[in-house]
C-alpha positions as CSV (number, residue, x, y, z in Angstrom):
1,X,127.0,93.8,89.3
2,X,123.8,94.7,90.6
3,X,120.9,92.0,88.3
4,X,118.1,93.4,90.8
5,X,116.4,95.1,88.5
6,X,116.1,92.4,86.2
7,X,114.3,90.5,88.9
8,X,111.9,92.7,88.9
9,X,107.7,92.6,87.4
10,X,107.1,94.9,84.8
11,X,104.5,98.0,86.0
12,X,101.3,97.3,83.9
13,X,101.3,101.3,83.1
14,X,97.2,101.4,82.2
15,X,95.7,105.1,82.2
16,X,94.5,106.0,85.3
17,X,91.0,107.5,83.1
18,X,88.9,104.3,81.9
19,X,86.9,106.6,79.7
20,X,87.5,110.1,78.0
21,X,84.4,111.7,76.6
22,X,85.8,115.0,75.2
23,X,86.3,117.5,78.0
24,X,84.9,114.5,80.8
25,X,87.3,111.9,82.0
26,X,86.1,109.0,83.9
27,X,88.9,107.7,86.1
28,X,89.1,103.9,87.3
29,X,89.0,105.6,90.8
30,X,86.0,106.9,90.7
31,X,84.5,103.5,89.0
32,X,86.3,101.5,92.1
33,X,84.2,103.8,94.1
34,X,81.3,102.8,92.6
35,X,81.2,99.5,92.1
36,X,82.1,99.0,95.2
37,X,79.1,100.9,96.7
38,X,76.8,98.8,94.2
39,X,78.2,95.9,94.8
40,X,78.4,95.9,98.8
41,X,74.8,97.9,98.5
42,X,73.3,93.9,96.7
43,X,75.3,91.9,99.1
44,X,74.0,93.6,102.0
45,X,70.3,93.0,100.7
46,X,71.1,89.5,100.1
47,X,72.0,88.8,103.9
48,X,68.8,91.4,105.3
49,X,67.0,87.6,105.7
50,X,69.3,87.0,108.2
51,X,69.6,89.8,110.6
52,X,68.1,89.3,114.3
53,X,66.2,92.8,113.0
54,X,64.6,91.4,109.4
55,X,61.1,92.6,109.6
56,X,62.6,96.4,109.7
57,X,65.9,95.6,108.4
58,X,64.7,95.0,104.9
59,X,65.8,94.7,101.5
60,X,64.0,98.5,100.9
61,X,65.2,99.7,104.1
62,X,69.0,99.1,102.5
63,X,67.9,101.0,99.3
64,X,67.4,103.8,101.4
65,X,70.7,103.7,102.8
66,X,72.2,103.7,99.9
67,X,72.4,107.2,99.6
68,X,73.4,108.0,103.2
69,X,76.4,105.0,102.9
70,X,77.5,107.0,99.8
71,X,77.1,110.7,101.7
72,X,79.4,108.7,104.7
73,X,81.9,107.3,102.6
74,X,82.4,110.1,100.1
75,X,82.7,112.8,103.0
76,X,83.8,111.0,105.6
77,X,86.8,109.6,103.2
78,X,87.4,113.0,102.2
79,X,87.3,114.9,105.5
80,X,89.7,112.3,107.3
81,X,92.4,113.2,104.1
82,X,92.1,116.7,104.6
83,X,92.3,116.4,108.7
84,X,94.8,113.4,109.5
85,X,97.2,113.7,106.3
86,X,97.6,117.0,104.7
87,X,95.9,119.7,106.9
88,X,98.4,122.9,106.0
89,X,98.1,122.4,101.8
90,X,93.9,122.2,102.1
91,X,94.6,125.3,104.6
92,X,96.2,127.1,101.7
93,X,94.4,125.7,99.0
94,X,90.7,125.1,100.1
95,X,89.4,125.1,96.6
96,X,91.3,121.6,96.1
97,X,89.0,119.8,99.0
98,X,86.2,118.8,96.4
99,X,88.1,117.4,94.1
100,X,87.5,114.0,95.2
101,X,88.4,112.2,91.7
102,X,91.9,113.1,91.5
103,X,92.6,110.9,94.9
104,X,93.0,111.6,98.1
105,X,90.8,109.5,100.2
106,X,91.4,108.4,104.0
107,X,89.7,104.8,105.0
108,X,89.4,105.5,108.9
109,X,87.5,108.9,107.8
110,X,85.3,106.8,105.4
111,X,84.8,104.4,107.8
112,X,83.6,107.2,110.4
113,X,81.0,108.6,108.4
114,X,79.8,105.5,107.2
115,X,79.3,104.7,111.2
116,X,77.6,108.1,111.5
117,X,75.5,107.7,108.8
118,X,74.4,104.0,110.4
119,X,74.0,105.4,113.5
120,X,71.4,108.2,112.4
121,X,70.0,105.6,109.5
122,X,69.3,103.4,112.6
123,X,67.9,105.7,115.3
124,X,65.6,107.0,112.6
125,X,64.2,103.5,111.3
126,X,63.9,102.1,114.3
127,X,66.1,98.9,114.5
128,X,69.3,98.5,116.5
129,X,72.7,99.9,115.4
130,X,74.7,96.8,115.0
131,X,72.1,94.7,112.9
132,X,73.0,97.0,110.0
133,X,76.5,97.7,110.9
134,X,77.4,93.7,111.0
135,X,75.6,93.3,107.1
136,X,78.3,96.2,106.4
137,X,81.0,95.0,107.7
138,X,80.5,91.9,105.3
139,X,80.0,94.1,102.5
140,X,83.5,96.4,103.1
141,X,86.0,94.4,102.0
142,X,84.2,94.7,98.6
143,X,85.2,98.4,98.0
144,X,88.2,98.3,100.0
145,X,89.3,95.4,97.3
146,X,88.3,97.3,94.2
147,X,89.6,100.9,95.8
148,X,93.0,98.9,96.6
149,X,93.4,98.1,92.7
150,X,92.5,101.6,91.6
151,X,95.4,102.6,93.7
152,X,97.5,100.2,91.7
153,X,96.3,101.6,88.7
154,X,96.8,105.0,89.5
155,X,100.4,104.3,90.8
156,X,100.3,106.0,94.1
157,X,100.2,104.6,97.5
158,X,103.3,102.5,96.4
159,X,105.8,100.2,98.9
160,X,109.1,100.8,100.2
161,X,112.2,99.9,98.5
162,X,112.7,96.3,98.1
163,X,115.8,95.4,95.5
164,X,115.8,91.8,96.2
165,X,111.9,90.8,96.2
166,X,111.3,89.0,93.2
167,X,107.9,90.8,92.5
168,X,109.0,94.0,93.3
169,X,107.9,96.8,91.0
170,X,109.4,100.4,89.6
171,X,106.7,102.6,89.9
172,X,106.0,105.8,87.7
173,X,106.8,108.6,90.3
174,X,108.4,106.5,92.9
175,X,112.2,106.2,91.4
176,X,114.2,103.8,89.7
177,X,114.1,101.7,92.4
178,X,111.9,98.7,93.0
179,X,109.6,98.7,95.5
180,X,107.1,96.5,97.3
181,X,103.6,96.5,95.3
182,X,102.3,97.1,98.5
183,X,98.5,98.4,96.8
184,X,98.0,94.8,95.7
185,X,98.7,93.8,99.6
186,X,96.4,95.3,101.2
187,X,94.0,94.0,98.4
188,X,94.5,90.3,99.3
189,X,94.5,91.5,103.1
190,X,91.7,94.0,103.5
191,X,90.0,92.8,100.5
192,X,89.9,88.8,100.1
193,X,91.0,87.4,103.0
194,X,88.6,89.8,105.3
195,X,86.1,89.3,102.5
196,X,86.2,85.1,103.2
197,X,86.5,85.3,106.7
198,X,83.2,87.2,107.4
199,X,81.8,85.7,104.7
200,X,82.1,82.3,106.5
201,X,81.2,83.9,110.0
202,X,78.2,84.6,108.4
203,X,77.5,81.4,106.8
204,X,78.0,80.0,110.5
205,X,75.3,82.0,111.8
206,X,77.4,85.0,113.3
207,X,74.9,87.2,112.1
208,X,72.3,86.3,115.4
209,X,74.9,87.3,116.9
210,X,75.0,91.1,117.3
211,X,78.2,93.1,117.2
212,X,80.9,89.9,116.6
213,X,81.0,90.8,112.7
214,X,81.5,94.4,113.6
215,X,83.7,93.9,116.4
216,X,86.0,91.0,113.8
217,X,85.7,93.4,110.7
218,X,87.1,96.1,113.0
219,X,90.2,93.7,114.1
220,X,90.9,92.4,111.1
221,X,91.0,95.7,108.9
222,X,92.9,97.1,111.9
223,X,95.7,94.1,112.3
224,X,95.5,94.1,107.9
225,X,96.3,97.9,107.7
226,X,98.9,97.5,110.5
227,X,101.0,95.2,108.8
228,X,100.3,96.2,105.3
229,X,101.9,99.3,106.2
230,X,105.4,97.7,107.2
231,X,105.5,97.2,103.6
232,X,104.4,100.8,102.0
233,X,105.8,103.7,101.7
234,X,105.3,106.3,104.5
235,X,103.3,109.7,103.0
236,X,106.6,111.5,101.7
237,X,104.4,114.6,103.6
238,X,104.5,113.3,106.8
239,X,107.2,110.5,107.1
240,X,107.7,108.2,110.0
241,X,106.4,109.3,113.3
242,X,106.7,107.9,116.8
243,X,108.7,104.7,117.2
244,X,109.1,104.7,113.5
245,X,105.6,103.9,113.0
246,X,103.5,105.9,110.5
247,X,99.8,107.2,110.4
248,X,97.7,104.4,108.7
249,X,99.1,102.0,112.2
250,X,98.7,104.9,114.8
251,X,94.9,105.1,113.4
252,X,94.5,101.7,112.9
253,X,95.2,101.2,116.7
254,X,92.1,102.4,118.1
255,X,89.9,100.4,115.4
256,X,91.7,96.9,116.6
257,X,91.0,97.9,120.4
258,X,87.4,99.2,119.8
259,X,86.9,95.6,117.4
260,X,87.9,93.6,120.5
261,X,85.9,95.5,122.9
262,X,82.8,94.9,120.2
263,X,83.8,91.0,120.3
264,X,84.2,91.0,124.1
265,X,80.4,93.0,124.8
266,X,79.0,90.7,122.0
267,X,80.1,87.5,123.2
268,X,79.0,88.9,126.7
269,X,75.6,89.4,125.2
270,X,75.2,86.0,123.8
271,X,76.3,84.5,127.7
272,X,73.5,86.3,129.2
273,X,70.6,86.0,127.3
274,X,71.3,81.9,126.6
275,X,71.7,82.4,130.8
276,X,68.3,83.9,131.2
């Protein structure tokens, strides 16, 4: 007889709205959102004292970007859904691409407008590129911990099928079998552990060092997402695709070769400018 079930953690159901104020519903996703932004925007302005570019990298020049980092993530997040995952149903359905609250957010196109927004943010103030993107790569793993556990909540994003792992879960939605909590993962991986390890960088001083907390957050989200994704479910709309691999690693590829190239050129920088 099959006792696999009974092995099994019991899905803490919690209602994906935190608060319902007649016809408005606040959804835990939304409130990961933004306490992630708040909290990554009053860490970043606690490490501004730090940056190689302080006197215009400053705790008001951060309160300024607050806005644009939101404008990155928000469309960025959205756009990179709507391109890399489901393409044909926004094609058929455009009227669904706002609606931002129900889900449906893609990291790597987050990620990319949050870099464009830096990039423009930076040109426009006047201070170099990577003195702001190394304070938020710090910051990151904030939101991508708190989005992680809205995904949780929401039940979506779930593992593959694992019978015989102890803490294995049966997800509304995903079948009677159990399957890995694979949301709660990538919280520990892209979330806390990424979280302490730049967090100590920085405390070492890695912040004189332009580009190497970029180049590191870029690695380690990359190698976190990579193998977080053995683990979860493929998108049931797109599957496996080449060499059974599925779209989080393929995009998560690029983002560990660009990190290492960041390292490499930063590390480079350090060599010749202790050499001259």
């Amino acid at each position: 007889m099959d006792l696999s079930p009974l092995l099994t953690l019991p899905y803490p159901e919690i209602d994906p709205t935190a608060v319902q104020l007649g016809p408005i519903a606040i959804r835990w996703y939304a409130l990961a959102y933004i306490a992630g932004l708040v909290a990554g925007w009053q860490y970043v302005k606690r490490l501004t004292p730090k940056s190689p570019d302080k006197q215009r990298l400053t705790p008001e020049a951060i309160d300024d970007f607050l806005l644009w980092a939101t404008l990155g993530v928000v469309l960025g997040g959205r756009f990179g859904y709507v391109v890399f995952y489901q393409p044909g149903y926004f094609l058929a359905n455009p009227g669904q691409i706002p609606v931002v609250w129900e889900g449906g957010m893609a990291f790597h196109g987050g990620l990319t407008g949050v870099i464009v927004a830096m990039v423009l943010f930076a040109w426009k103030r006047g201070f170099r590129f990577f003195a702001l993107a190394d304070l938020v790569a710090c910051a990151t793993p904030i939101g991508l911990f708190l989005g992680r556990i809205a995904n949780f909540i929401n039940g979506e994003l779930w593992g593959r099928t694992a019978p015989d792992v102890p803490w294995a879960m049966v997800f509304p939605g995903g079948g009677p079998v159990p399957r890995h909590p694979s949301q709660l993962y990538e919280a520990i991986m892209e979330g806390l552990i990424l979280f302490a390890v730049l967090f100590v960088m920085q405390r070492r001083g890695a912040v004189q060092q332009v580009g190497l907390l970029s180049g590191t957050f870029l690695i380690g989200y990359g190698l976190a997402r990579f193998i977080a994704e053995f683990f979860r479910a493929p998108d049931p709309f797109l599957g496996f695709l080449a060499f059974g691999t599925t779209m989080g690693q393929i995009l998560s590829i690029p983002m560990i070769v660009a990190g290492i190239a960041i390292v490499v050129w930063s590390r480079h920088n350090r060599e010749t400018a202790t050499a001259g």
